[in-house]
PAFISE-250645 format. One line per 8 residues: number of its first residue (from 1); their letters; for each residue x negated, y negated, z negated of C-alpha. Coordinates in nm, 4 decimals. Layout:
<torkols>
NUM> a> X/Y/Z; ...
</torkols>
This chain:
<torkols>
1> xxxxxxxx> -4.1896/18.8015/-5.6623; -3.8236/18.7965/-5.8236; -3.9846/18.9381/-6.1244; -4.2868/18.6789/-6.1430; -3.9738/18.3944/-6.0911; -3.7649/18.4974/-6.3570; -4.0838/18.5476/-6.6333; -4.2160/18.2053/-6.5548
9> xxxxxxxx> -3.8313/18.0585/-6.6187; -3.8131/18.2583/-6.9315; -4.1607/18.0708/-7.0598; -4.0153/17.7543/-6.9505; -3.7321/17.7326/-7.1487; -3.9139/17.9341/-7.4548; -4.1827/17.6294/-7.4211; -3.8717/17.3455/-7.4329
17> xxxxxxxx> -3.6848/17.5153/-7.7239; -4.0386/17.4922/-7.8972; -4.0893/17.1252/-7.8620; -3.7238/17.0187/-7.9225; -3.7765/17.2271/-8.2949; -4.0976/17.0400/-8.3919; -3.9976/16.7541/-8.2803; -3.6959/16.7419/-8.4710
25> xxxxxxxx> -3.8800/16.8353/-8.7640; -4.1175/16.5467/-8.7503; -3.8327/16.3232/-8.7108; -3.6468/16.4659/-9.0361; -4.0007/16.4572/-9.2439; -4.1225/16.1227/-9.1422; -3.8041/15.8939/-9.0398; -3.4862/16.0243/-9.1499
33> xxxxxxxx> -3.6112/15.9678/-9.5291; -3.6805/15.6266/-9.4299; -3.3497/15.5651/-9.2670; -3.2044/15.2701/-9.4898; -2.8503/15.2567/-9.6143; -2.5467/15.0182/-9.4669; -2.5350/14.6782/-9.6154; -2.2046/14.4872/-9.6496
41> xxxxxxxx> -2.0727/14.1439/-9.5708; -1.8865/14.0150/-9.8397; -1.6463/13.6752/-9.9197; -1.4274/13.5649/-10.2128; -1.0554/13.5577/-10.2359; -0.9695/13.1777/-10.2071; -0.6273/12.9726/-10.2965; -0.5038/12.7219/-10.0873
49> xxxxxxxx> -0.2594/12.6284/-9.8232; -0.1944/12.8510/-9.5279; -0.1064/12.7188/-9.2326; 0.0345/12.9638/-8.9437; 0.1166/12.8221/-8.6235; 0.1253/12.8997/-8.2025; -0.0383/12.7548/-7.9361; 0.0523/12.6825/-7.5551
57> xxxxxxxx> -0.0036/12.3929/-7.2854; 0.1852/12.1667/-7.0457; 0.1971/11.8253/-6.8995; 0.3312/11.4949/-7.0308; 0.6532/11.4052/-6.9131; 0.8973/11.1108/-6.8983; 1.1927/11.1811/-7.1994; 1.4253/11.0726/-6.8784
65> xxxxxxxx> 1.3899/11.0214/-6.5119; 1.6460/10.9611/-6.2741; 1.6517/10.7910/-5.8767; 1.9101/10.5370/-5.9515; 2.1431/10.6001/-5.5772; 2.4531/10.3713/-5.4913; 2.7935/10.4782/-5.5325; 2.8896/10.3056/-5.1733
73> xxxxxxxx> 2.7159/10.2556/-4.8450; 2.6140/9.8927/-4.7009; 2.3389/9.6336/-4.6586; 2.0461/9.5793/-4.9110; 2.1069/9.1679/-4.9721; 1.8550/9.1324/-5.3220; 1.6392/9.4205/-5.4530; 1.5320/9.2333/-5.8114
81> xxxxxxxx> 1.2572/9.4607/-5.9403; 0.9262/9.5724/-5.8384; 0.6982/9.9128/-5.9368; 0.6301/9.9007/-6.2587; 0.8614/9.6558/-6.4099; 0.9986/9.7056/-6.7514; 1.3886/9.6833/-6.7339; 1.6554/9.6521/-6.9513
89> xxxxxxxx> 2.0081/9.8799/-7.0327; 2.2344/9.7212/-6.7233; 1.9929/9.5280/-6.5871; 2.0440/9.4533/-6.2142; 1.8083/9.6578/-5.9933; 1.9475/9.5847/-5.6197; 2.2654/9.4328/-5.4865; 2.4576/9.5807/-5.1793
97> xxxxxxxx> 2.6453/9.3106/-4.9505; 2.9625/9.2900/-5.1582; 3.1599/9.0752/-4.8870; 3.5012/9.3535/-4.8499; 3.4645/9.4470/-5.2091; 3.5107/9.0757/-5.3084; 3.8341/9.0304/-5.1131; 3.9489/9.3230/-5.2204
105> xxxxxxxx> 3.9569/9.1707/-5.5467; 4.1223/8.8594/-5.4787; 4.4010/9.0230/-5.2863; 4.4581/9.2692/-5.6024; 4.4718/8.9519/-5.7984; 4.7510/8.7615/-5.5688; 4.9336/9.0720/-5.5423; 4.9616/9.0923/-5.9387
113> xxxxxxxx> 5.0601/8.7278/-5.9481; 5.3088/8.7870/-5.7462; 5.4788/9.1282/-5.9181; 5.4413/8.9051/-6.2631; 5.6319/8.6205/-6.0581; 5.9219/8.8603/-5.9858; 5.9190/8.9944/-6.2990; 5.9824/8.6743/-6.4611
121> xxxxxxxx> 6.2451/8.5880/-6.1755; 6.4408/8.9334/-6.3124; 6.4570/8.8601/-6.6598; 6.5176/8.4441/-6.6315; 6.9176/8.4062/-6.5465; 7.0423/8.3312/-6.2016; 7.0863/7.9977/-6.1067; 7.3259/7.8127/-5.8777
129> xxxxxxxx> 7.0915/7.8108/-5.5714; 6.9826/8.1613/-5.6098; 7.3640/8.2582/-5.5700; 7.4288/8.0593/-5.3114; 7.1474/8.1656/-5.1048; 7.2706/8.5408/-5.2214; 7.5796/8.4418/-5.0729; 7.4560/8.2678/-4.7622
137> xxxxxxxx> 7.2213/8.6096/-4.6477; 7.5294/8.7844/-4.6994; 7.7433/8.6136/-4.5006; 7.4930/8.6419/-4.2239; 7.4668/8.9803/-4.2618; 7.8066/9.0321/-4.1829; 7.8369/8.7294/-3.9114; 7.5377/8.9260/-3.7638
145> xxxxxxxx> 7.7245/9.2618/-3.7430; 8.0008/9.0717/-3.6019; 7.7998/8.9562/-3.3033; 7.6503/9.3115/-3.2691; 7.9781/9.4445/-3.2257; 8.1239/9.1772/-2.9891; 7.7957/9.2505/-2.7969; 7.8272/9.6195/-2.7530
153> xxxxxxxx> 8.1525/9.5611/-2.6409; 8.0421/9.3641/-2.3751; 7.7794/9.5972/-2.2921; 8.0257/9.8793/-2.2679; 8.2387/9.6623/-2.0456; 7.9327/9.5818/-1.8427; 7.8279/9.8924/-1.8221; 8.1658/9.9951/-1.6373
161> xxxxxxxx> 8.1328/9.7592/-1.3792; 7.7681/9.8522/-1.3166; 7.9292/10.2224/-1.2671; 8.1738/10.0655/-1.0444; 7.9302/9.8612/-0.8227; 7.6972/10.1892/-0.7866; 8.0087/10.3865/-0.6795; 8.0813/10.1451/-0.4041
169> xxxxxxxx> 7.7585/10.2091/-0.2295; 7.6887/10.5369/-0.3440; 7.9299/10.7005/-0.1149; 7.8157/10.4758/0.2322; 7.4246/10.5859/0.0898; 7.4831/10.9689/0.0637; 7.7014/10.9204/0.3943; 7.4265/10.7353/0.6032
177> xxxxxxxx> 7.1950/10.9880/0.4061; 7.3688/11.2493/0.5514; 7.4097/11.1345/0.9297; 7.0196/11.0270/0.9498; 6.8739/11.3701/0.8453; 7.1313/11.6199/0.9552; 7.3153/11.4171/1.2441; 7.2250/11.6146/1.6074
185> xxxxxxxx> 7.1422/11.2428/1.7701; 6.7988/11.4029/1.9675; 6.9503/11.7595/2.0097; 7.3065/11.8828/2.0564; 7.1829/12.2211/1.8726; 6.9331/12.0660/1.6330; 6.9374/11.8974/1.3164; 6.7330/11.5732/1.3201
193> xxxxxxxx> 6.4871/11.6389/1.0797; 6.4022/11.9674/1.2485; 6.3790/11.8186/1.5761; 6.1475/11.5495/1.4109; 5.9419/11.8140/1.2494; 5.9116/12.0694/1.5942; 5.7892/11.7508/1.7831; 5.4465/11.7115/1.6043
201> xxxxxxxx> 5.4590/12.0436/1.3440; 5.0990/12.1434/1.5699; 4.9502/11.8216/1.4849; 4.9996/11.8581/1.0702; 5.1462/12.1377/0.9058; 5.2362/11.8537/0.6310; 5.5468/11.7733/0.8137; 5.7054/12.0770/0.7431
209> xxxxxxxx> 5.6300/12.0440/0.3582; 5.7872/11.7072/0.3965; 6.0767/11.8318/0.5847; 6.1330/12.0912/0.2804; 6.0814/11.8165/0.0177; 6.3455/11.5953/0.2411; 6.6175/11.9100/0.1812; 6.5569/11.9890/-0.1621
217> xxxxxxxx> 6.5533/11.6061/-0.3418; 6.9058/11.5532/-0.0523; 7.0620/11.8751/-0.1915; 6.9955/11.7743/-0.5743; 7.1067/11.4597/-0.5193; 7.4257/11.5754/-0.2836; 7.5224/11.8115/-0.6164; 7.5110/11.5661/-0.8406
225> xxxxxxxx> 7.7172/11.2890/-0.6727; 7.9686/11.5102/-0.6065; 8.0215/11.6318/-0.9329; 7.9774/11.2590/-1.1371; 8.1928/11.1406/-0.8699; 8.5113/11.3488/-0.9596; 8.4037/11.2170/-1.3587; 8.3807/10.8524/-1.1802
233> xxxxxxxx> 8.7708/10.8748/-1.0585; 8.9062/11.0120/-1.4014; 8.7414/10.7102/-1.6173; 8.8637/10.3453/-1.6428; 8.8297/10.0152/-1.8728; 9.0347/10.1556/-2.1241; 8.8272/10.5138/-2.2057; 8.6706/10.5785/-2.5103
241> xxxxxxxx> 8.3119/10.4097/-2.5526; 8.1277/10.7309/-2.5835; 8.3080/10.8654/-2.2246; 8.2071/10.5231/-2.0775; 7.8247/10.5619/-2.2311; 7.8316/10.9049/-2.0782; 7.9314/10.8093/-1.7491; 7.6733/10.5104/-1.7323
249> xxxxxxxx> 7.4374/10.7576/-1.8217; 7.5328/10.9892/-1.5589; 7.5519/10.6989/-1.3063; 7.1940/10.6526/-1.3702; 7.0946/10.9885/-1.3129; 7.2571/11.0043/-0.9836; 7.1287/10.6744/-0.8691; 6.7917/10.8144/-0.9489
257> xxxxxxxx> 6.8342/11.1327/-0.7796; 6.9548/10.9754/-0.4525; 6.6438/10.7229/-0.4537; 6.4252/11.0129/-0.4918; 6.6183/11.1790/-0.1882; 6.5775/10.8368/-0.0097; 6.2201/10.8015/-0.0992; 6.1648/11.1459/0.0553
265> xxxxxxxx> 6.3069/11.0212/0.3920; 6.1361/10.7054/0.4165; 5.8085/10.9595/0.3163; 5.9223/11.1602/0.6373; 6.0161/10.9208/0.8897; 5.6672/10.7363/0.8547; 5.4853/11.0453/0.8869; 5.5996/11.1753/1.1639
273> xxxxxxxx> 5.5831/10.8246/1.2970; 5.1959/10.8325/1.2512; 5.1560/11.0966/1.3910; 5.3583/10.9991/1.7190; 5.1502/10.6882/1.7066; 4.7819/10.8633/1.6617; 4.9107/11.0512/2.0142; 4.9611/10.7543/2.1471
281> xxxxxxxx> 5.3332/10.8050/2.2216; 5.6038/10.6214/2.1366; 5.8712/10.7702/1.8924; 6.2623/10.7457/1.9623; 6.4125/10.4088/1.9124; 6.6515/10.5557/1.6817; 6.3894/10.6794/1.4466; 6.3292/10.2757/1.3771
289> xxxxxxxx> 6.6904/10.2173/1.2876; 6.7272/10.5017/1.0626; 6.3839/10.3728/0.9209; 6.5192/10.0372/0.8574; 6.8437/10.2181/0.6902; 6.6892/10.4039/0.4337; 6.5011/10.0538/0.3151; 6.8302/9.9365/0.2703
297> xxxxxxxx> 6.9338/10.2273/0.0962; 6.5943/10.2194/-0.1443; 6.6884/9.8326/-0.1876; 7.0574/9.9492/-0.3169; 6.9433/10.2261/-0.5498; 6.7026/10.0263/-0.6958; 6.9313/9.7846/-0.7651; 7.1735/10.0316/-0.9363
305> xxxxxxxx> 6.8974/10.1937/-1.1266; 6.7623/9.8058/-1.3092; 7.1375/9.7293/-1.3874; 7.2398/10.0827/-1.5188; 6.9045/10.0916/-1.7467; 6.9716/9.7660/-1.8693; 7.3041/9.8521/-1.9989; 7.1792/10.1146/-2.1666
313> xxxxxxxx> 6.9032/9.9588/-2.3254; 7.1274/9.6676/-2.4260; 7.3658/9.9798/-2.5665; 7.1399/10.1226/-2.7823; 6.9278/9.8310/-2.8513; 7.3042/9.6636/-3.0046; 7.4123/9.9648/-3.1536; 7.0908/9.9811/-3.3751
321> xxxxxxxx> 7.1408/9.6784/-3.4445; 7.4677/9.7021/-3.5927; 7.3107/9.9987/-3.7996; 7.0731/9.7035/-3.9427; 7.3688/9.4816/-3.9817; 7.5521/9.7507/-4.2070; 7.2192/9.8085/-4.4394; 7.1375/9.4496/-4.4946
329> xxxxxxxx> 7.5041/9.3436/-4.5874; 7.5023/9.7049/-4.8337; 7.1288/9.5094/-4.9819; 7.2574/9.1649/-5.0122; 7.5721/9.3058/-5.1254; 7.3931/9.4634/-5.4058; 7.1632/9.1767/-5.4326; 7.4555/8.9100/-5.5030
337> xxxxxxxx> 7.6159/9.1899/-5.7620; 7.2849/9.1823/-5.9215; 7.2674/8.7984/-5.9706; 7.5630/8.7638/-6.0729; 7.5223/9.0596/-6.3784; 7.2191/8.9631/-6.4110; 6.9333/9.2342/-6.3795; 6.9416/9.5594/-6.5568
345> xxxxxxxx> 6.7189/9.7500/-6.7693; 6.6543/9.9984/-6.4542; 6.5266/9.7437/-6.1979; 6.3673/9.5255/-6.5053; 6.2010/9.8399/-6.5601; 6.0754/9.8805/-6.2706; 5.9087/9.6041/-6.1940; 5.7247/9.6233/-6.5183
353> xxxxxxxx> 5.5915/9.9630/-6.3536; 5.5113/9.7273/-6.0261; 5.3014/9.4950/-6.2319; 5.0744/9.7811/-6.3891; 5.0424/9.9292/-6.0234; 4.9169/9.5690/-5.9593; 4.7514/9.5631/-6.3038; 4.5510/9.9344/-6.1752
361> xxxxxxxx> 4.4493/9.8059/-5.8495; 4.3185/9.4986/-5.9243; 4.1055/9.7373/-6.2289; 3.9905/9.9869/-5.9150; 3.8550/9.6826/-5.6909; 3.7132/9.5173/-5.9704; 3.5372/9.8956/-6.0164; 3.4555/9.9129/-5.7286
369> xxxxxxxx> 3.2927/9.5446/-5.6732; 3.0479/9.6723/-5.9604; 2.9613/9.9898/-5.7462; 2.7948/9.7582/-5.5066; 2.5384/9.6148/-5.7784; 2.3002/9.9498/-5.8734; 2.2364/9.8770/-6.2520; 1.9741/10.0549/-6.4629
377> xxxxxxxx> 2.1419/10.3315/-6.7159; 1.8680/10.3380/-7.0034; 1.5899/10.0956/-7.1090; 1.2269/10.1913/-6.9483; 1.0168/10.1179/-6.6164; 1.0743/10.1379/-6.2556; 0.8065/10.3879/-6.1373; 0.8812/10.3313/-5.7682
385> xxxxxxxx> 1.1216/10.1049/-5.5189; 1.2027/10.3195/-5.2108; 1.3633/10.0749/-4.9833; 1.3250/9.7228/-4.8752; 1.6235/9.4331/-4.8422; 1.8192/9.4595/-4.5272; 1.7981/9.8361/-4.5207; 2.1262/9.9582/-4.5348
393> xxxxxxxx> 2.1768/10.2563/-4.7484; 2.4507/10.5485/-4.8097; 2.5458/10.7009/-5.1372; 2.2339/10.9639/-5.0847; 1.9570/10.6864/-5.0975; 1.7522/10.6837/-5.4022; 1.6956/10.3212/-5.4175; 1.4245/10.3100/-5.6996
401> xxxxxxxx> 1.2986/10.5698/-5.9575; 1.3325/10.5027/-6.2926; 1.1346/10.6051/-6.6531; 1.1238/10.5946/-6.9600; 0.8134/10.4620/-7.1727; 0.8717/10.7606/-7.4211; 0.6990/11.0572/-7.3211; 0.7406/11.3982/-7.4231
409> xxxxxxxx> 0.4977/11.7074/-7.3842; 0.6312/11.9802/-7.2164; 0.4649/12.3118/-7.3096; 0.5193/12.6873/-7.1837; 0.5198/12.9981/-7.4479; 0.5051/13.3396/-7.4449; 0.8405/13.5302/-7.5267; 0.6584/13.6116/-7.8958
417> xxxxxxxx> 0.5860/13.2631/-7.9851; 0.9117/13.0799/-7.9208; 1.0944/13.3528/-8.1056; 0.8765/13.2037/-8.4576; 0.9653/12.8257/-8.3213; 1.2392/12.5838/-8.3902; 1.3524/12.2498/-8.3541; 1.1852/11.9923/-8.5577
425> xxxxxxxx> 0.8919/12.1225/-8.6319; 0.5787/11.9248/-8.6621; 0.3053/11.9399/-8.4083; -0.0579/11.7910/-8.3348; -0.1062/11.7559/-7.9584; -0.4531/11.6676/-7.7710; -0.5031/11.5816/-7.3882; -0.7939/11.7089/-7.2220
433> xxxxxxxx> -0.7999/11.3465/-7.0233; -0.8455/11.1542/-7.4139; -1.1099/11.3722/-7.5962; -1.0549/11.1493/-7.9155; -0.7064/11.1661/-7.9076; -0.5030/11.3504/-8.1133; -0.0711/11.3091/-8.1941; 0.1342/11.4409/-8.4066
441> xxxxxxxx> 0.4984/11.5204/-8.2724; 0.8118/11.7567/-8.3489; 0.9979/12.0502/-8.1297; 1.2641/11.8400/-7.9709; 1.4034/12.1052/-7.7489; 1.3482/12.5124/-7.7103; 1.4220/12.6188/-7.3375; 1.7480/12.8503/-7.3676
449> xxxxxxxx> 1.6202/13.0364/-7.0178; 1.3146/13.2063/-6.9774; 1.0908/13.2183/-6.6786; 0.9432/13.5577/-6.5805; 0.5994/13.5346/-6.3913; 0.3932/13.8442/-6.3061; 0.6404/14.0481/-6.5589; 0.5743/13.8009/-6.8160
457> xxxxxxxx> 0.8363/13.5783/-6.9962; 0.8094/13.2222/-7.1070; 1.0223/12.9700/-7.2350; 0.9608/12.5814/-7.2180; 0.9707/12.3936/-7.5060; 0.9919/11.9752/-7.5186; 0.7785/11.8227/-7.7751; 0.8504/11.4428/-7.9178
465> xxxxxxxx> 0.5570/11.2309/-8.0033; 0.5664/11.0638/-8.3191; 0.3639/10.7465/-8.1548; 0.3877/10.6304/-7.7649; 0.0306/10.5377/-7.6451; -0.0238/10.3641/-7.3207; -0.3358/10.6187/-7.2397; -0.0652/10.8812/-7.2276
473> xxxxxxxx> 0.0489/10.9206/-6.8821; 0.3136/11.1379/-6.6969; 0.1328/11.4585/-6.5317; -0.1599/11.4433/-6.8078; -0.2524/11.8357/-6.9080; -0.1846/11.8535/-7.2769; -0.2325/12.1452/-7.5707; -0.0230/12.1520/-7.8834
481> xxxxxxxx> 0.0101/12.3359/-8.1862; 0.3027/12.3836/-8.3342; 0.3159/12.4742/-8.7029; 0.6086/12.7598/-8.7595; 0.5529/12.8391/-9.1454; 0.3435/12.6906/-9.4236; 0.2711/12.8114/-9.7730; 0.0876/12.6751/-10.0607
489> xxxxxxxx> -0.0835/12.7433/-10.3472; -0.1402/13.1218/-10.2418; -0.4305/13.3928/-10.2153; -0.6128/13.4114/-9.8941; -0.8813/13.6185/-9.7496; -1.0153/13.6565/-9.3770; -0.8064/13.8878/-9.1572; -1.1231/14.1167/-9.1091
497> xxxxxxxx> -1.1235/14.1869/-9.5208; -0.7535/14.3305/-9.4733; -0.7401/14.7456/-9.3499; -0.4382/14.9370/-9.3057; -0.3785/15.2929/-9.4055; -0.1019/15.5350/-9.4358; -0.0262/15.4299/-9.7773; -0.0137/15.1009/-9.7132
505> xxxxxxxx> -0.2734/14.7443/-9.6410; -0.5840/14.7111/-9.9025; -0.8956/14.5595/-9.9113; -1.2599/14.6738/-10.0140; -1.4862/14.6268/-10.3159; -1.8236/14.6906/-10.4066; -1.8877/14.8289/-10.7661; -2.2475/14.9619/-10.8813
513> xxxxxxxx> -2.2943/15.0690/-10.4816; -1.9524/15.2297/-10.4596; -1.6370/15.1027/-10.2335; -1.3442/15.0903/-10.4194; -1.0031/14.9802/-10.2396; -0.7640/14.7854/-10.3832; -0.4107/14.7934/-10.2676; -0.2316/14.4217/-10.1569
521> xxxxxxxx> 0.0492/14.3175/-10.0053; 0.0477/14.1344/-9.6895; 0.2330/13.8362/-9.6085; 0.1912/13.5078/-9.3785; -0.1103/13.5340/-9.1855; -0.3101/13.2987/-8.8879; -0.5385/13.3513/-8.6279; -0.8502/13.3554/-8.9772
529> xxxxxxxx> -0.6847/13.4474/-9.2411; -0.4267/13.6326/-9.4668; -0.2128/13.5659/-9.7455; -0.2446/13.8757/-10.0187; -0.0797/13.9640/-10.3567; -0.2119/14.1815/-10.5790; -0.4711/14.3018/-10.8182; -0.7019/14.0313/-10.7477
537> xxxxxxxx> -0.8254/13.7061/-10.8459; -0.9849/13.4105/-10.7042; -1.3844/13.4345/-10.5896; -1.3700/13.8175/-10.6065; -1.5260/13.9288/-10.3905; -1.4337/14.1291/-10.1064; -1.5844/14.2978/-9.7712; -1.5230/14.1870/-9.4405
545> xxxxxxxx> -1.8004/14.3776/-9.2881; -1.9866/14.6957/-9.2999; -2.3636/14.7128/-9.1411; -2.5113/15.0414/-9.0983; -2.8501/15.1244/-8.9668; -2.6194/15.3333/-8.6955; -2.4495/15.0056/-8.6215; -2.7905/14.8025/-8.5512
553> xxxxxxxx> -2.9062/15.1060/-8.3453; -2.5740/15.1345/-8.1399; -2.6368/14.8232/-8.0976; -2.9644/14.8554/-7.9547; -2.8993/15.1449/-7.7837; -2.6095/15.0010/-7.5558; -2.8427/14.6624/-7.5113; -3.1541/14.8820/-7.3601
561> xxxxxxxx> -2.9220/15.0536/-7.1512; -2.7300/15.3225/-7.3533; -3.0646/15.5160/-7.3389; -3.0672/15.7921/-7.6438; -3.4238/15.8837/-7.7595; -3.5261/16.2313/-7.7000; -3.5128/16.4400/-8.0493; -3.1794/16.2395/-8.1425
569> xxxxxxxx> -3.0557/16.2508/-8.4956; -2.9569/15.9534/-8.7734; -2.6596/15.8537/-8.9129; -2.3275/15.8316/-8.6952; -2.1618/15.4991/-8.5573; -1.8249/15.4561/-8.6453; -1.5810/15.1262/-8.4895; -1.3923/14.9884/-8.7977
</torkols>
């Protein structure tokens, strides 16, 4: 069986070899004799202008834009345009309530008035009144001082006998003081205010905190007498007024100190007296009259304490006053020296640097009045009005947008194009909203950034139109081409005529059926055709296309489904 197999295959493929043979025989006899030659597409060299330029699209913008925003913050009083209103350079858009900034102004102006007004008064002479008024304010000054000190020296003196009336009590207070707390009157071996406390401590522990309270403000109190009393006895009319204003003030401190210690009894007494009275029993008669003593005692203190702070307050109120007294006699002192010289150079000076403080201000309010009135900065049209009067707005509001009526394109190129343009030169630009429309322009602006999107770079460039056309709206889609080099009067041929080799570019003739290339050399070229120098001359002709049977059957071929005949053979198909 193997054998039979492998004889039949044999006889197969003898069989196949035998039909591809003949039939490329008949193909080589009968068709590839036939087989015509390639034909040529040919066109003449040509002179003329070449134009080269690069394309891109954008939209139509505004040449300027801006949201015109107040410098200050306030109510909308007048807004004077509406959208789409032409305005002019400074024209008033909307006015902010102005009310402060107005006063402002006329208090800048009275306040330079008045620096020019002294001014003037320093460089005119001094008359008779002016020195006798000088003279007058400086005799008060000094009559003023005089009372001062004839008042602190009553104060002083008063002071002393306020220190002399507290020390008359002050002993019989911290006595009494003394005899009502610590006096054994309910206990021959117990202090009163412990007795006191014992009697109701289980109703309210709060009596022994008050008892404590009752010891500590007696013992401060009992220090300090004792010690500003020895000062007290070593002091008289005749001491020194700061010794006198110390013991005053140490008076006073006492006195306070034994009305706090006094307080604290009273505090004590009528506790423990509630507290008798909420058991229904009836406290010791003596705890009434040692109540009604320490009243007395609180009226005494007080007393003490209202005279002895008034003497000190009159003290130091007098003694500042004197300190006036001395600066306002040194002024008019200085002030009656100056009339009389007559003013110098320094304070004439001086004054002139006054009235251009004045002169400054009254320039920043008047500034600052304008702030309040939102002007436009350029000629052109109010696109939209974003608020309505009575609004109030800050310095962040954009009260109104404004435009100009010149528009610009703005395009987008690739990185290789805006390296070949530059500013000024000329463009045509058509919108794909105005089919019929067509405008020439310039480069006005080359974007100094690029833009990278998807790895690819592009620059924006700003186009001028030469004419503004009210069709032309910002946002409209617009293509331009922009002419980077021109050349006239120079030989041209299509791009496809122009081949490159090792050697250099040439182009193709055909002589009696036979190519013959002609060496050029290249220069500016467009998306059609190709300036050339060289060996040729205008209307020669040369190829921009070869045809070849191959070509046409290629071509056929691929359209039928790249399906190759079986037998093959013909010429081969070669891509230029």
């Amino acid at each position: 069986m193997l054998k039979k197999l492998l004889a039949h295959k044999f006889r197969s493929a003898l069989a196949i070899a035998v039909l591809l043979g003949a039939g490329y025989f008949v193909y080589r006899t009968f068709f590839a004799s036939s087989t015509p030659g390639p034909s040529y597409q040919t066109t003449g060299v040509v002179k003329g202008t070449l134009v080269s330029a690069v394309s891109g699209s954008g939209q139509v913008s505004a040449s300027n834009q801006i949201d015109l925003k107040p410098k200050v913050s306030g109510d909308l009083v007048t807004i004077a345009v509406s959208n789409g209103q032409a305005v002019k350079t400074g024209q008033v858009i909307a006015q902010i309530d102005a009310s402060d900034a107005r006063k402002a102004v006329r208090d800048a102006e009275v306040n330079l008035e008045s620096a020019k007004l002294a001014l003037q008064k320093l460089q005119a002479p001094a008359d008779e009144l002016s020195l006798l008024t000088a003279r007058n304010s400086l005799a008060a000054a000094e009559q003023s001082k005089t009372n001062s000190e004839a008042d602190l020296l009553k104060a002083y003196e008063d002071g002393f006998n306020a220190v002399s009336s507290a020390f008359l009590q002050l002993p019989d207070i911290m006595s009494g003081l003394h005899d009502i707390l610590y006096s054994q009157t309910f206990l021959p071996d117990q202090v009163n205010i412990d007795y006191l406390a014992d009697q109701v401590k289980g109703d309210s522990p709060t009596i022994a905190e008050l008892r404590d309270h009752v010891n500590m403000t007696y013992k401060q109190a009992r220090e300090k007498y004792d010690k500003i009393f020895l000062s007290y006895k070593s002091v008289d009319r005749n001491s020194s007024q700061e010794t006198i204003e110390s013991l005053i003030n140490e008076t006073y401190e006492t006195s306070r100190l034994v009305a706090e210690a006094v307080k604290s009894g009273n505090i004590f007494f009528d506790f423990y007296t509630d507290l008798i009275t909420a058991k229904n029993h009836h406290a010791p008669s003596q705890v009434a009259t040692y109540q009604s003593s320490l009243e007395t005692y609180t009226g005494y203190t007080n007393n003490h304490l209202s005279n002895l702070l008034g003497v000190q307050a009159t003290i130091k109120n007098t003694g500042e006053a004197i300190v006036t007294a001395d600066r306002t006699i040194a002024e008019k002192t200085a002030s009656l020296k100056s009339l009389v010289s007559g003013a110098d150079g320094w304070d004439i000076k001086s004054q002139q640097l006054a009235v251009t403080q004045r002169e400054n201000a009254l320039l920043d309010a008047r500034q600052k009045l304008a702030d309040y009135s939102i002007r436009a900065p350029f000629e052109g049209v109010i696109a939209k009005v974003n608020v309505k009067r009575g609004e109030q707005v800050s310095s962040g509001t954009a009260i109104a947008t404004l435009i100009t009526t010149e528009r610009l394109a703005e395009i987008s190129l690739n990185e290789v194009d805006a390296a070949r343009v530059k500013v000024g030169q000329k463009t045509t630009l058509t919108f794909d909203a105005l089919e019929n429309l067509s405008v020439t322009g310039a480069v006005a602006e080359i974007g100094q950034i690029g833009s990278v999107t998807q790895n690819v770079v592009s620059y924006a460039v700003k186009i001028r139109m030469d004419m503004q056309d009210e069709r032309i709206k910002s946002g409209m889609s617009v293509s331009a081409a922009i002419v980077t080099d021109v050349k006239a009067d120079v030989l041209m041929v299509p791009n496809s005529a122009v081949k490159s080799a090792a050697s250099g570019s040439y182009v193709e003739e055909l002589t009696n059926g036979v190519l013959q290339p002609k060496s050029v050399i290249v220069g500016l070229s467009n998306d059609t055709m190709t300036e050339i120098s060289g060996d040729l001359t205008v209307d020669e002709q040369v190829i921009t296309q070869t045809i070849t049977s191959a070509t046409s059957a290629a071509t056929q071929t691929r359209s039928a489904g790249s399906i190759i005949p079986f037998g093959g053979g013909g010429g081969v198909f070669r891509p230029r």
